[in-house]
Structure formats: structure tokens, C-alpha cells
C-alpha positions as CSV (number, residue, x, y, z in Angstrom):
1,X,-4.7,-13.5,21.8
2,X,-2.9,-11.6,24.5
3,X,-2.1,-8.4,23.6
4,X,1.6,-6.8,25.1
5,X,3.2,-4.2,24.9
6,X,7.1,-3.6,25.1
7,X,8.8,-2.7,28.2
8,X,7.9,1.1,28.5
9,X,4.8,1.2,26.2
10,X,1.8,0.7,28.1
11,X,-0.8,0.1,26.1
12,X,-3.3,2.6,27.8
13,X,-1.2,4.9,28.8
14,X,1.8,5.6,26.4
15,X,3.6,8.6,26.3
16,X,5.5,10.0,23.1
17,X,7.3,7.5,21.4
18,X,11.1,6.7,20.4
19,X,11.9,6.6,17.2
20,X,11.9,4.1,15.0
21,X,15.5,2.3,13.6
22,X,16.2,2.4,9.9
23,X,13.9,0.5,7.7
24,X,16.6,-2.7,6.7
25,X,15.9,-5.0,3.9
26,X,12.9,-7.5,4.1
27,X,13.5,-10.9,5.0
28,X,12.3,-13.4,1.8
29,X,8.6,-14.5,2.4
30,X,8.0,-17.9,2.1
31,X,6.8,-19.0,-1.9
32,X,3.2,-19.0,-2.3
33,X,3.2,-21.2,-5.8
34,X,5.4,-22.3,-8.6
35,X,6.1,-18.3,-9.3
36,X,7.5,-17.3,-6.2
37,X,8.8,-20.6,-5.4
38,X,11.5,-20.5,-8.7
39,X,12.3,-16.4,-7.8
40,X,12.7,-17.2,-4.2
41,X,15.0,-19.7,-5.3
42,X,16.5,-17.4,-8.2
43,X,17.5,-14.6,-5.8
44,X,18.6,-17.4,-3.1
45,X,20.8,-19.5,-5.9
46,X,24.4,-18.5,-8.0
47,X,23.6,-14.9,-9.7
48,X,24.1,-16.2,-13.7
49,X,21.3,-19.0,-13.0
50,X,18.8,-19.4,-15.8
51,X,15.3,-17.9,-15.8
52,X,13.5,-19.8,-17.9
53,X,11.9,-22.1,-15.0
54,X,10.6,-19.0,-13.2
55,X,9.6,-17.5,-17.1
56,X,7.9,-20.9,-17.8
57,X,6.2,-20.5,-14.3
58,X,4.9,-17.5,-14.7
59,X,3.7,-18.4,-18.2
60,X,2.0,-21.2,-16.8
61,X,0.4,-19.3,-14.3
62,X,-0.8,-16.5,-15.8
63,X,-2.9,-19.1,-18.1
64,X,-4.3,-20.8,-15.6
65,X,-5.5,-18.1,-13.2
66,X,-8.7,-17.3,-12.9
67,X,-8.4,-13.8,-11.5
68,X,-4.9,-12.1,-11.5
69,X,-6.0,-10.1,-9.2
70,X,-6.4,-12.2,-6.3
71,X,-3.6,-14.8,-6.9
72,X,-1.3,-15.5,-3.8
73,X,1.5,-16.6,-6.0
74,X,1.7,-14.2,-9.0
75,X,0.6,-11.2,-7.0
76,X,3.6,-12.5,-4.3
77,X,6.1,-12.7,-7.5
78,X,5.2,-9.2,-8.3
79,X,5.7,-7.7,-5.0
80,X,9.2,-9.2,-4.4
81,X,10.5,-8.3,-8.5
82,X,9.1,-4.5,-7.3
83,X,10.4,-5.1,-4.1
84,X,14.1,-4.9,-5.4
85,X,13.0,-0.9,-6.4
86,X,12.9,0.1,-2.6
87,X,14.6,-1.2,0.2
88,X,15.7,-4.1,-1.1
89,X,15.9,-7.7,0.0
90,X,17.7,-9.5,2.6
91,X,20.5,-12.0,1.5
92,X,19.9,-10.6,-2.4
93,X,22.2,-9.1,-4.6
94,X,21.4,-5.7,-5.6
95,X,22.3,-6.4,-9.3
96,X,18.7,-7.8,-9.7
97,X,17.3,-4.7,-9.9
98,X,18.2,-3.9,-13.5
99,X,18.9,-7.8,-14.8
100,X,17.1,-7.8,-18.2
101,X,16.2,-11.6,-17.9
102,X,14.0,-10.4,-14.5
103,X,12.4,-7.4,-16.0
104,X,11.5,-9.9,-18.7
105,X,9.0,-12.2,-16.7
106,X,8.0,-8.8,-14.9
107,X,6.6,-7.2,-17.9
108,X,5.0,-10.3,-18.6
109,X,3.2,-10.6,-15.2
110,X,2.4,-7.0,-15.4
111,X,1.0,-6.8,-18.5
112,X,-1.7,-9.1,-17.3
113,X,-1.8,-7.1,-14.0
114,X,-2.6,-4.2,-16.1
115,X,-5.3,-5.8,-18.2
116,X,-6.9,-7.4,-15.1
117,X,-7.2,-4.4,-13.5
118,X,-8.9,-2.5,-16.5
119,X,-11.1,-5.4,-17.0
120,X,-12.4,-5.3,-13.3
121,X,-12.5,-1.5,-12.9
122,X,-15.1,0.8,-14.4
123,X,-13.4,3.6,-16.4
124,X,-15.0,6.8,-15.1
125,X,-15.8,9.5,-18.1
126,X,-14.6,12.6,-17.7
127,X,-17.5,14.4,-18.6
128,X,-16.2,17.1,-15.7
129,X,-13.4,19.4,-15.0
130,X,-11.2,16.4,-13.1
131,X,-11.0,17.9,-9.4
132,X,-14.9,17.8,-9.4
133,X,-15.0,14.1,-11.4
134,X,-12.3,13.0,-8.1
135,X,-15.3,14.5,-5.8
136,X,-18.0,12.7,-7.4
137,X,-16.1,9.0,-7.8
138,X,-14.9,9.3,-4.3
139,X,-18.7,10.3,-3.0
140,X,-20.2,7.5,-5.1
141,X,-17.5,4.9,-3.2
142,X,-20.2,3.2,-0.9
143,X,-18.3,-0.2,-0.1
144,X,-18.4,-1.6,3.6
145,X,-16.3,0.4,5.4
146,X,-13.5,-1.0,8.2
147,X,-12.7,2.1,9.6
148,X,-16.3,2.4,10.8
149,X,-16.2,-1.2,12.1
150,X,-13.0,-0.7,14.0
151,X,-14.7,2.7,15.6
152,X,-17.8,0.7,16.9
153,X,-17.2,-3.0,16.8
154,X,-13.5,-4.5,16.2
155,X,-11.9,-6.4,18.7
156,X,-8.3,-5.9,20.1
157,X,-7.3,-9.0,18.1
158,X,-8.8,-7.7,15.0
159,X,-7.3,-4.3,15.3
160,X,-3.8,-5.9,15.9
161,X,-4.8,-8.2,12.2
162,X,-5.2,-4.9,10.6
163,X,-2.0,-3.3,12.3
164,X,-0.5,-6.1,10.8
165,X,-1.9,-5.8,7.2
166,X,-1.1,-2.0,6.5
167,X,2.7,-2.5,7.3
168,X,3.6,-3.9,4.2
169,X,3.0,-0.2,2.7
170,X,2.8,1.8,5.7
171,X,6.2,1.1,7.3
172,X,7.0,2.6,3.6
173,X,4.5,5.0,3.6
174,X,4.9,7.4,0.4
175,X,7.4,6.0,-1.8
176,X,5.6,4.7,-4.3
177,X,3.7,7.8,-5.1
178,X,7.7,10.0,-4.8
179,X,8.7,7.7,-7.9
180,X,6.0,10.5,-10.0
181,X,7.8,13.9,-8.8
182,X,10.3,13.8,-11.3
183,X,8.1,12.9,-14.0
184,X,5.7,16.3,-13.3
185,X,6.5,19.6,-13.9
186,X,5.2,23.2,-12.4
187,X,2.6,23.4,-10.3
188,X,1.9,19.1,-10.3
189,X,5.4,18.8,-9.3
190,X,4.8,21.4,-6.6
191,X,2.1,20.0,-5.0
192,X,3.0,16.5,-5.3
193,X,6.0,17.4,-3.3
194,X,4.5,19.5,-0.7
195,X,2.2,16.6,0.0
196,X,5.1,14.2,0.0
197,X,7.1,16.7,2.5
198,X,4.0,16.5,5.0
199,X,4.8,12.4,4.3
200,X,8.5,12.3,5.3
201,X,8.2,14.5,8.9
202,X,8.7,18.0,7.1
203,X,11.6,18.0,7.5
204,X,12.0,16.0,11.3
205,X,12.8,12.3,10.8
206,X,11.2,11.6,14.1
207,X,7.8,12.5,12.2
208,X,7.9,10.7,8.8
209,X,4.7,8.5,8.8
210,X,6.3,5.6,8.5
211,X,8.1,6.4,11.6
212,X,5.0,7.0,13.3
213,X,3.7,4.0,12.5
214,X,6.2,2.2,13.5
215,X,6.1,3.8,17.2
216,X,2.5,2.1,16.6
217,X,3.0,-1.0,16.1
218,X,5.4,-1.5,19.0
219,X,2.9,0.4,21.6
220,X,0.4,-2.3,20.1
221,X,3.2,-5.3,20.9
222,X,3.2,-6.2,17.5
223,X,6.9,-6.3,15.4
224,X,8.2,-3.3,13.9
225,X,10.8,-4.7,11.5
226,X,9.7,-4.4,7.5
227,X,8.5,-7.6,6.6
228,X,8.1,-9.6,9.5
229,X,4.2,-9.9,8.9
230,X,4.6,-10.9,5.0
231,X,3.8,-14.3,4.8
232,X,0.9,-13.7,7.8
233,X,-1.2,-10.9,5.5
234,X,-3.4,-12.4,2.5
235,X,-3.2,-11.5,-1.1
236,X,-5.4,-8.3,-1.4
237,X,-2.1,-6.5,0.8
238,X,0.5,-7.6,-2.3
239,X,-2.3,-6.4,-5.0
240,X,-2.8,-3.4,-3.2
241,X,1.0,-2.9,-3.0
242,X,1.4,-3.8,-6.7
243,X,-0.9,-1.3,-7.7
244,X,0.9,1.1,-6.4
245,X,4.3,0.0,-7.7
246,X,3.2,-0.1,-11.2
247,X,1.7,2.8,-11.6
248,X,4.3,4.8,-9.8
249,X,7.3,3.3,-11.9
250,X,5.5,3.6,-15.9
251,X,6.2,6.7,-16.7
252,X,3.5,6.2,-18.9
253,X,1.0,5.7,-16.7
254,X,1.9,8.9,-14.4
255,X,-1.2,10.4,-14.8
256,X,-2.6,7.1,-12.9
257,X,-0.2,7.3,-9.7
258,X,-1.5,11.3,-9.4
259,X,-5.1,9.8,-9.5
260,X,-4.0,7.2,-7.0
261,X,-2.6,9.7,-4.5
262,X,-5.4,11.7,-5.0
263,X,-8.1,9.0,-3.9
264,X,-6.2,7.9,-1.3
265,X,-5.4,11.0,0.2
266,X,-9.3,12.1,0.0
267,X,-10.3,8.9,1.5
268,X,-8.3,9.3,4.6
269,X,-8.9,12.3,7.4
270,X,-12.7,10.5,8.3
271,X,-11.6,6.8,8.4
272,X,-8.3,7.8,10.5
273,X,-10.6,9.6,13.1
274,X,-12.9,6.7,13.2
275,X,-9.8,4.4,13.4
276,X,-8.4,6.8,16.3
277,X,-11.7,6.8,18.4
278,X,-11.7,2.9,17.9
279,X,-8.4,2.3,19.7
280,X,-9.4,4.4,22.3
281,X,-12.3,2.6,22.9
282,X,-10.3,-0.6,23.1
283,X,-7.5,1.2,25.7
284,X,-4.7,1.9,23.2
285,X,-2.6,4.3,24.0
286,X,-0.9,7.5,21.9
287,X,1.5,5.8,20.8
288,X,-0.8,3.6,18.9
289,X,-3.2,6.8,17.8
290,X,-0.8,9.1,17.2
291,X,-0.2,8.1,13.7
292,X,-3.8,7.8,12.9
293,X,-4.8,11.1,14.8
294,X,-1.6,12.8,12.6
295,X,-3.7,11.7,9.5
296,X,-7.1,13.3,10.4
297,X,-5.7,16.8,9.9
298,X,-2.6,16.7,7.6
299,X,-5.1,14.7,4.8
300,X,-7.8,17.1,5.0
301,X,-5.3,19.4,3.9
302,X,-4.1,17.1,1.1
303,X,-7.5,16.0,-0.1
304,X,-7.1,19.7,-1.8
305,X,-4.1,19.6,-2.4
306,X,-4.6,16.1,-4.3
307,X,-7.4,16.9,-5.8
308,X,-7.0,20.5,-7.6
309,X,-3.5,21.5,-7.4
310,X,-1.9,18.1,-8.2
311,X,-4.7,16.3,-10.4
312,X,-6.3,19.5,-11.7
313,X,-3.4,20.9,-12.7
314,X,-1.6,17.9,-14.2
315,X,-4.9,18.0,-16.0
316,X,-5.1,21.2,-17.2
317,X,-1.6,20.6,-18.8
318,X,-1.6,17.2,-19.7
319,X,-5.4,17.3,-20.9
320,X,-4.4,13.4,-22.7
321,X,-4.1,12.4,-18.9
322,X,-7.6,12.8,-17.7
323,X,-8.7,9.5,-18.2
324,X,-5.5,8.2,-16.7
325,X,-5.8,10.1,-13.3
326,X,-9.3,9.0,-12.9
327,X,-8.3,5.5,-14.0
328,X,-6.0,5.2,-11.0
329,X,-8.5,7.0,-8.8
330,X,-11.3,4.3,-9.5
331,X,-8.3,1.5,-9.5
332,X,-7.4,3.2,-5.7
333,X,-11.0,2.6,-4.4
334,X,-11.5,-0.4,-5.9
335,X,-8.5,-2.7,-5.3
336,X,-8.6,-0.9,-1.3
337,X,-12.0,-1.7,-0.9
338,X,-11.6,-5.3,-2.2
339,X,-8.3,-5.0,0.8
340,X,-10.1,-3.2,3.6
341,X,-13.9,-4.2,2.8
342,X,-12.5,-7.5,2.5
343,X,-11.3,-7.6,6.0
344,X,-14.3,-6.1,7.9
345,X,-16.6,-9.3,5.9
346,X,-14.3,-11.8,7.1
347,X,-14.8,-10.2,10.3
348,X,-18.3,-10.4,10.3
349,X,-18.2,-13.9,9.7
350,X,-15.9,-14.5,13.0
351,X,-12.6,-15.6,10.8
352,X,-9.6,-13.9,10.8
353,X,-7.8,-11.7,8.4
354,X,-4.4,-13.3,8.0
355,X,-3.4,-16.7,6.9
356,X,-2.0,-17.7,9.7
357,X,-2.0,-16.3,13.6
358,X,0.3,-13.4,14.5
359,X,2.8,-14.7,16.5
């Protein structure tokens, strides 16, 4: 693979980046099974056609899978019925968002989402005050780690794979976690937005993360529109996503999302510097590093944050949500490390990442 830059990026030797054009709508993947397939062609056909096909699909599905969790088409399904939350999606009408018959066959898919993932992930006990329990389940995380791969190993080709893999949430970095701020109160609602601030440029558009990232991904040649890399990234990207989505939009299972945030801030100021040091090794430029060398400070400063002033104190007064916030702590590293552990053993093995090349 070739790797190029666009005109004024050199990949070695970028200077500060232009910013990034609105995020639009994603364009509609291609179906990945009988699930997707009658959505895609739900949101593509007359707005008053029936749902019982796709209902019946996903029925169907769900029966037959043999792990929820790693199924192209269900976990696909999911993505774009969440999908309709955010940004949107090209070509569909809006009016999807709320229609009953839709929320119907989500809330059967993520029912099973939800009892696949407490089947596969280990409830930690909160035999601790929470902050410390958050210390101890993120020291005992010991799967194969990508960032260090990438640092000492990973190819150009690879690194532009795994570019091409974190823009599904990246390019909306934050959002998913913003749907818990009005769902906290005091000081969790406090920190959760002075995290989120740090997450959206404080302030300077020019410096939301997602921005960043995008500046990225053109100084690496690669595409910045949202969504051009969907039907390219395999499964483990949509579950990772899903995860995200469900736990940020149940306000039942807020406790969860502020676990969530709280791993994956911790987990993120070493692997960013590995990931940093790794693309200078391989001649990218700073407007490829600049989002990860961002990351190395501002989420060492978060991974407190996080950790006691958002999970402690949502714990200290909602003590019924301990087990929740460690829940989605242990469902962060997990379903990530199935993504990102995933990648670096399929590297190993000499195959790519994606299912099919980047373009």
C-alpha cells in the first residue's frame, strides 16, 4: 500500500493542521445479513412500510447466533438503529428516530446485547471504596496490547488499518458518554462535564478531538468524511460502538456509561504516547501525532477526574450504582481488548485488520 498524503500534508513534515468540515450524515453501509439487509432497505423504501420482515429477521437471528457479541449483521443493525441518535443517516428520514415499530426490534436486539455482554464479562465485587476498585480492575487488565505493538513493530499499512478502525467513534469522539450529563447531579455532573469540555476543544472548535482526528487522518492520506471506512472495519468496531450507545442512552444503566468513561479515560495517556512515538518512528508527521500527543496529558488529568470525582462521587451518592460503574468499567476493557487485542493478533499472524483493503 502506498501511503499519500493530501496536497499540503507531508507526511513527515506537517505543520499545524486546517480544520476539519462539519461532521455530515453517514452514508448507508452495505447489509452484512438478513438484519441489516431489511433496515437498510426499511430506511431506503416508503416511510409507512411494515417492520415485521426486519422484526422476523432479527428474531431469527438472535436464535441462531452463536455469540451476539461478534455478529457482523446484528451488531451492524444495532449500530445504524443507534446511529439515527447522533448525526444521523444519509438519504434517511429523521422521523426514524422515535418510530415505535423501530425501537421495537431495537429493544429486542439489545436485550440480548445486554445479556451477552453480562454473560461474557466478569462482574467485579465491590469489596472497595469504587475509585480504588477502578485502580485495581484496570491494573489487573493484562490483554496484548496494540499500542505497544504500534510503538515497536506496526507497519505503515497497519497503522493506516487502525487509523481506519477508531473513526467510527473517534470522528465522534465523546458523544456517547455527553448523553449521561443530564442524568447526574452535583459533583458527577461536574466532573463529567469538565472532562467532556477538555473533549470538545474547551471551548475552540479547532480543538475538539474529533477535529483533531480528523486533521489525522487526512495528514495520514486516509478519508476524513464519517463513515467512509464502515463497511472496511470488522465487527469488534460496531460492538465496541454499541457498547457505548447503550449504556449512554438507559438511563438506567447510567452508572455503567460513568464506569465506561472512567476505564477508558484511565487506559489512555500510556498507550497514546506509545502510539505517538510509533508514528514517528514510521515518519508521520504532527498532524498525524498531534491528536495522540493531545491525549497523553489531557487523560492523565482525566484518569482522576474519572476515577474519584466522577465514579467516586456518583458512588458515594448513588451507593445502588456501584456495581453498575464497575460493570461498565470491566465491559470497557473487555469488549476494547477483544477490538484492539484483536487487531495486534491478526497482525501477528501477517493478515489484515479490515475486511476488505482501504482504498
Amino acid at each position: 500500500m502506498t501511503i499519500t498524503a493530501e496536497p499540503g500534508h507531508d507526511i513527515a513534515t506537517s505543520g499545524a493542521p486546517h480544520s476539519a468540515s462539519p461532521m455530515r450524515p453517514m452514508a448507508l453501509p452495505s447489509p452484512r445479513g438478513p438484519v441489516s439487509t431489511e433496515l437498510v432497505g426499511l430506511f431506503t423504501g416508503p416511510r409507512q412500510a411494515p417492520l415485521q420482515g426486519c422484526a422476523d429477521a432479527a428474531t431469527e437471528s438472535l436464535a441462531a447466533s452463536d455469540d451476539m457479541l461478534a455478529d457482523d449483521d446484528l451488531q451492524l443493525a444495532l449500530f445504524l438503529m443507534y446511529e439515527l441518535h447522533y448525526g444521523g443517516i444519509e438519504g434517511v428520514s429523521d422521523a426514524w428516530e422515535w418510530d415505535p415499530r423501530l425501537l421495537a426490534v431495537r429493544e429486542t436486539i439489545e436485550r440480548a446485547f445486554e445479556a451477552a455482554l453480562r454473560g461474557a464479562v466478569r462482574q467485579p465485587v465491590a469489596t472497595r471504596e469504587v475509585p480504588e476498585a477502578l485502580f485495581a480492575l484496570v491494573e489487573a487488565d493484562d490483554g496484548p496490547s496494540l499500542s505497544a505493538f504500534v510503538e515497536r513493530d506496526a507497519t505503515s499499512e497497519q497503522v493506516l488499518e487502525i487509523l481506519a478502525c477508531r473513526t467510527i467513534y473517534t470522528l465522534k469522539e465523546a458523544d456517547p458518554h455527553s448523553w449521561a450529563i443530564p442524568r447526574l447531579h452535583a459533583r458527577a455532573k461536574a466532573a463529567l462535564v469538565e472532562i467532556q469540555a477538555d473533549e470538545y476543544g474547551g471551548g475552540r472548535p479547532e480543538r475538539l478531538h474529533a477535529t483533531i482526528f480528523a486533521n489525522a487522518l487526512r495528514g495520514a492520506g486516509l478519508d476524513d468524511r464519517y463513515g467512509a471506512y464502515a463497511d472496511h472495519v470488522p465487527v469488534e468496531v460496531y460492538t465496541s460502538m454499541n457498547l457505548m450507545s447503550l449504556f449512554g442512552l438507559h438511563r438506567r444503566l447510567r452508572g455503567a456509561i460513568v464506569g465506561h468513561l472512567a476505564a477508558y479515560e484511565m487506559t489512555s495517556s500510556l498507550p497514546c504516547r506509545a502510539y505517538a512515538k510509533g508514528l514517528r518512528r514510521l515518519g508521520f508527521g504532527a498532524a498525524v501525532t498531534d491528536y495522540f500527543d493531545e491525549h497523553v496529558e489531557a487523560d492523565a488529568v482525566h484518569e482522576q477526574l474519572a476515577a474519584r470525582d466522577l465514579a467516586g462521587s456518583l458512588a458515594e451518592d448513588e451507593p445502588q450504582l456501584a456495581g453498575d460503574i464497575l460493570f461498565g468499567a470491566a465491559a470497557c476493557l473487555a469488549i476494547d481488548g477483544r477490538l484492539w487485542g484483536g487487531l495486534r493478533e491478526r497482525f501477528e499472524r501477517g493478515e489484515s485488520a479490515l475486511r476488505m483493503p482501504l482504498p
